[in-house]
C-alpha positions in Angstrom: 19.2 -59.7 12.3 19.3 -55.9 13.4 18.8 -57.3 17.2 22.0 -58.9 16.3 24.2 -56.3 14.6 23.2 -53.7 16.8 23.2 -55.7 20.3 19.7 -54.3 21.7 17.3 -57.0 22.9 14.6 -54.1 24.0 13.3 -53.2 20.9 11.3 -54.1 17.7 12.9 -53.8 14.4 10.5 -53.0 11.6 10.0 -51.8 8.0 13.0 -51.1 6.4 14.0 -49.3 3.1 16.7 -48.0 1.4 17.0 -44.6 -0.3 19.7 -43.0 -1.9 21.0 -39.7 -0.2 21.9 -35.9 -1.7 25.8 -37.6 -2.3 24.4 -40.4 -4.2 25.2 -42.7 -1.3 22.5 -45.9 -0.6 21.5 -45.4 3.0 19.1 -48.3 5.2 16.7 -47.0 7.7 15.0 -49.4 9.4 12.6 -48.9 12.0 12.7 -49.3 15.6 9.8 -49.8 18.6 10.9 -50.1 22.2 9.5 -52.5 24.4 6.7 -51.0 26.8 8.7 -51.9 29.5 12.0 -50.0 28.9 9.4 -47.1 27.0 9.3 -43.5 28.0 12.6 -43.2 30.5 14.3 -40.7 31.1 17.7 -40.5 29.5 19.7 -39.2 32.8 17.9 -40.8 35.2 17.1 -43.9 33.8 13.3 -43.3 35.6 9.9 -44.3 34.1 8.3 -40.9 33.6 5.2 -39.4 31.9 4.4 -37.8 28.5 4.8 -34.3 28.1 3.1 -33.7 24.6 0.4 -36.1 23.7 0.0 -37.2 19.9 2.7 -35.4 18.6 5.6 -37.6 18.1 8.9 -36.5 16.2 10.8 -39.1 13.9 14.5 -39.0 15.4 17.0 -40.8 13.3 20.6 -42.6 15.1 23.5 -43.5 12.6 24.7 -46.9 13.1 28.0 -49.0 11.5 27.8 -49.2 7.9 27.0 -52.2 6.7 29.2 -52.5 3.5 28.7 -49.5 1.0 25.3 -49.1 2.9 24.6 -46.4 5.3 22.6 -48.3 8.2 19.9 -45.2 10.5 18.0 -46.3 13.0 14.7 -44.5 13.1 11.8 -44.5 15.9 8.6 -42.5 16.6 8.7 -40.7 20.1 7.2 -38.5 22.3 9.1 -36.1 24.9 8.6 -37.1 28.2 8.7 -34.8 31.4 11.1 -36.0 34.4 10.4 -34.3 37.5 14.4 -34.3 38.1 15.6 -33.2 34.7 12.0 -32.0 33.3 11.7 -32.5 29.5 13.5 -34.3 27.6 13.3 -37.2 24.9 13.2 -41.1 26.4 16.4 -43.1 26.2 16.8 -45.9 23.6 18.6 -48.7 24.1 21.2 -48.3 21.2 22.4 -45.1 21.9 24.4 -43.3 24.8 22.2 -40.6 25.9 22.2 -37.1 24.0 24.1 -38.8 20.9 22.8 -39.5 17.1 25.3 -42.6 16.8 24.5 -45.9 18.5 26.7 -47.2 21.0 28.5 -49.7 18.8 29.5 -46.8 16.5 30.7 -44.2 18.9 32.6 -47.2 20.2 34.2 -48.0 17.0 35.2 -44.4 16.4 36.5 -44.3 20.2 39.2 -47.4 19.1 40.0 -46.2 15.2 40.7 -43.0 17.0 43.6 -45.1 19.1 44.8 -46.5 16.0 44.4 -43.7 13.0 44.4 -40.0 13.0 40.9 -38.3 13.5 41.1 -37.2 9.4 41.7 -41.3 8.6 38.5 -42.2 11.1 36.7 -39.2 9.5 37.2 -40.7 6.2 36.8 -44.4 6.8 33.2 -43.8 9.0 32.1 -41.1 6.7 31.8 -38.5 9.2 33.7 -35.0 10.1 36.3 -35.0 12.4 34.7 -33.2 15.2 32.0 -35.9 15.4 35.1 -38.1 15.9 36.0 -35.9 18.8 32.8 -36.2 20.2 32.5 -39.5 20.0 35.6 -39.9 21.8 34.1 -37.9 24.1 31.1 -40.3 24.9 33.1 -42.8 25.0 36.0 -42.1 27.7 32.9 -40.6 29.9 31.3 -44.2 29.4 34.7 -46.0 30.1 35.0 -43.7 33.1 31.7 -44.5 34.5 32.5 -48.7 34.5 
């Protein structure tokens, strides 16, 4: 299902739970694992590259399109890697545009309300502030740009 809703065929998705969050808001964080094969690359360079700390992986945590009242994250184990080009950094993921916390369908979303609504209405409607929405207009005309 989460293949589905978030358009990734790379990756595993595993062990999900729902918590309730500081505002009182019920959030889903479901758990992700990457395929070996698209594993450890580099987020710039899109290049296979080694680990840089060994056993000492850090939880990071993408915010994805609501699903209802539900706040859906996206949460996976990883590793930095070192790239000889751009030297450490963490791997890419497939859901996510590199060096942003949303996944590609959200920053997407935001990008088009933000055509539509003012940045205070997006704000609102997605549940962020208003200068994510700026940055996530950001992402998105730089993605545009690059197709």
């Amino acid at each position: 299902m989460f293949r589905k809703l978030l358009n990734v065929n790379t990756a595993i998705f595993t062990n999900m739970r729902i918590e309730t969050n500081e505002k009182g808001v019920s959030c889903i964080y479901v758990e992700a694992k990457i395929n070996k094969k698209q594993a450890n690359r580099c987020p710039i360079c899109g290049r296979k590259c080694p680990g840089y700390e060994k056993g000492s992986n850090k939880v990071r945590r993408w915010r994805a399109l609501d699903i209802g009242e539900l706040i859906l994250f996206i949460e996976t184990s990883q590793a930095r890697i070192y790239c000889n080009d751009y030297g450490v950094q963490y791997p890419s993921v497939p859901w996510a545009y590199e060096g942003s916390r949303f996944t590609k369908e959200f920053d997407m979303t935001v990008a088009w309300l933000a055509c539509q609504l003012s940045k205070k209405a997006v704000a609102e409607f997605l549940r962020i502030d208003w200068e994510t929405v700026g940055r996530c207009i950001a992402r998105a005309r730089m993605i545009l740009s690059l197709t």
